[in-house]
C-alpha positions as CSV (number, residue, x, y, z in Angstrom):
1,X,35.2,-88.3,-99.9
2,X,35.5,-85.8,-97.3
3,X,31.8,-83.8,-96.2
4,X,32.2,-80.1,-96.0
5,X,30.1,-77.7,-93.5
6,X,30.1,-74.4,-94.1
7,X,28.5,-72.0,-91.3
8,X,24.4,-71.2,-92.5
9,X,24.9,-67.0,-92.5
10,X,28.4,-66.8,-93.5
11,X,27.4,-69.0,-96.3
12,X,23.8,-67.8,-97.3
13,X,25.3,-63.9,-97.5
14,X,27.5,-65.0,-99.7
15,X,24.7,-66.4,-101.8
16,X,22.5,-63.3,-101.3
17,X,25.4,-61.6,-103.0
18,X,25.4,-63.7,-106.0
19,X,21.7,-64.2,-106.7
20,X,18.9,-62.0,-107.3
21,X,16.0,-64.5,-107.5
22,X,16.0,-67.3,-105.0
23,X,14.9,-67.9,-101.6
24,X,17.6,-68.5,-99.0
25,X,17.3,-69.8,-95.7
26,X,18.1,-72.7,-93.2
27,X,15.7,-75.6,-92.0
28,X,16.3,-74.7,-88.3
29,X,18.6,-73.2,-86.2
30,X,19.5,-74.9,-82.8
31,X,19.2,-71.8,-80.4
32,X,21.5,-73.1,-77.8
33,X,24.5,-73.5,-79.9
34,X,24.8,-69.3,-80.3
35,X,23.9,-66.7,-78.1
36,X,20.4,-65.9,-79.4
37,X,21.7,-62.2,-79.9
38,X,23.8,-62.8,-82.0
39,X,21.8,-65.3,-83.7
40,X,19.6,-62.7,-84.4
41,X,21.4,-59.9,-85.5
42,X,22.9,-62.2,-88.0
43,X,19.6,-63.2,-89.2
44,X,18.4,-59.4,-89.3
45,X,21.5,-59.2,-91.7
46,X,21.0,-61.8,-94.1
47,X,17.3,-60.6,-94.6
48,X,18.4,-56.7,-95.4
49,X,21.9,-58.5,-97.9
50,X,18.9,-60.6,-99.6
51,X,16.9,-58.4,-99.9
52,X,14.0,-59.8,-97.7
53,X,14.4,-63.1,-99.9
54,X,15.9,-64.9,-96.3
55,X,13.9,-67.2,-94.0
56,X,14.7,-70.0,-91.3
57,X,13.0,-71.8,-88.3
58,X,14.4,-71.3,-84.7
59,X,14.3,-74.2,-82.3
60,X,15.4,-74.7,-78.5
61,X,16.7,-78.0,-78.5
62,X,17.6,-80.4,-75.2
63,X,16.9,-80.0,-72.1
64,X,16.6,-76.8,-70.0
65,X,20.0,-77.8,-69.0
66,X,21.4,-77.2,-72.2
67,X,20.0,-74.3,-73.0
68,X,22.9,-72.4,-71.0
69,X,25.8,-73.4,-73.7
70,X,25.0,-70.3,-75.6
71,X,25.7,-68.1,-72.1
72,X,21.4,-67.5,-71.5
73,X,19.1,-68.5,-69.3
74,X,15.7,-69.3,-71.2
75,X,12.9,-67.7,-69.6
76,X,10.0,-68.2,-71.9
77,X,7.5,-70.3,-71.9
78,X,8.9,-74.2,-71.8
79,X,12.4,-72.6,-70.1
Protein backbone atom coordinates (compact mmCIF):
# COMPACT_ATOMS: atom_id res chain seq x y z
CA UNK A 1 0.00 0.00 0.00
CA UNK A 2 1.38 3.20 -1.08
CA UNK A 3 0.62 6.54 1.60
CA UNK A 4 -0.52 9.54 -0.22
CA UNK A 5 0.18 13.37 1.02
CA UNK A 6 -1.67 15.78 -0.36
CA UNK A 7 -0.55 19.58 0.40
CA UNK A 8 -2.99 20.99 3.70
CA UNK A 9 -4.48 24.32 1.55
CA UNK A 10 -4.55 22.94 -1.78
CA UNK A 11 -6.47 20.07 -0.24
CA UNK A 12 -8.74 21.81 2.49
CA UNK A 13 -10.04 24.40 -0.53
CA UNK A 14 -10.96 21.84 -2.23
CA UNK A 15 -12.99 20.54 0.60
CA UNK A 16 -14.34 24.12 1.44
CA UNK A 17 -15.73 23.78 -2.08
CA UNK A 18 -17.63 20.62 -1.44
CA UNK A 19 -18.98 21.13 2.02
CA UNK A 20 -21.09 23.52 3.68
CA UNK A 21 -21.03 22.21 7.27
CA UNK A 22 -17.78 21.06 8.58
CA UNK A 23 -14.85 22.54 10.18
CA UNK A 24 -11.61 22.39 8.22
CA UNK A 25 -8.28 22.87 9.38
CA UNK A 26 -4.75 21.36 10.04
CA UNK A 27 -3.15 20.28 13.51
CA UNK A 28 -0.11 22.53 12.95
CA UNK A 29 1.76 24.00 10.43
CA UNK A 30 5.69 23.98 10.63
CA UNK A 31 6.45 27.70 9.91
CA UNK A 32 9.94 27.14 8.57
CA UNK A 33 8.96 24.85 5.79
CA UNK A 34 7.13 28.05 3.75
CA UNK A 35 7.79 31.57 3.81
CA UNK A 36 5.39 32.67 6.55
CA UNK A 37 3.81 35.09 3.82
CA UNK A 38 2.82 32.97 1.90
CA UNK A 39 1.73 30.72 4.64
CA UNK A 40 -0.50 33.26 5.54
CA UNK A 41 -2.09 34.50 2.59
CA UNK A 42 -3.00 31.00 1.90
CA UNK A 43 -4.53 30.62 5.20
CA UNK A 44 -6.41 34.10 4.81
CA UNK A 45 -7.80 32.18 1.63
CA UNK A 46 -8.98 29.09 2.88
CA UNK A 47 -10.89 31.02 5.77
CA UNK A 48 -12.81 33.57 3.11
CA UNK A 49 -13.43 29.81 0.46
CA UNK A 50 -14.87 28.23 3.78
CA UNK A 51 -16.57 30.56 4.77
CA UNK A 52 -14.84 31.31 8.13
CA UNK A 53 -15.34 27.44 8.84
CA UNK A 54 -11.08 27.14 8.62
CA UNK A 55 -8.72 26.94 11.58
CA UNK A 56 -5.02 25.57 12.24
CA UNK A 57 -2.12 25.99 14.74
CA UNK A 58 1.28 27.60 13.60
CA UNK A 59 4.45 26.34 15.11
CA UNK A 60 8.32 27.39 14.64
CA UNK A 61 9.95 24.18 14.80
CA UNK A 62 14.00 23.46 15.28
CA UNK A 63 16.42 25.46 16.03
CA UNK A 64 16.93 29.17 15.28
CA UNK A 65 19.08 27.77 12.62
CA UNK A 66 16.48 26.31 10.83
CA UNK A 67 14.21 28.81 10.82
CA UNK A 68 16.00 30.37 7.64
CA UNK A 69 14.81 27.44 5.18
CA UNK A 70 11.66 29.38 4.45
CA UNK A 71 14.09 32.57 3.24
CA UNK A 72 13.21 34.70 7.05
CA UNK A 73 14.95 35.57 9.76
CA UNK A 74 12.73 35.16 12.96
CA UNK A 75 12.75 38.09 15.00
CA UNK A 76 10.18 37.53 17.62
CA UNK A 77 10.29 36.57 20.76
CA UNK A 78 12.31 32.96 21.07
CA UNK A 79 14.05 33.92 17.37
Amino acid sequence: MRLRFYEPFTTLSWLAGVTERIRLGTSVLIVPYRHPLLMARMAANLDRFSGGRSSSAWARAGPARSSTRSGCRSSGAGG
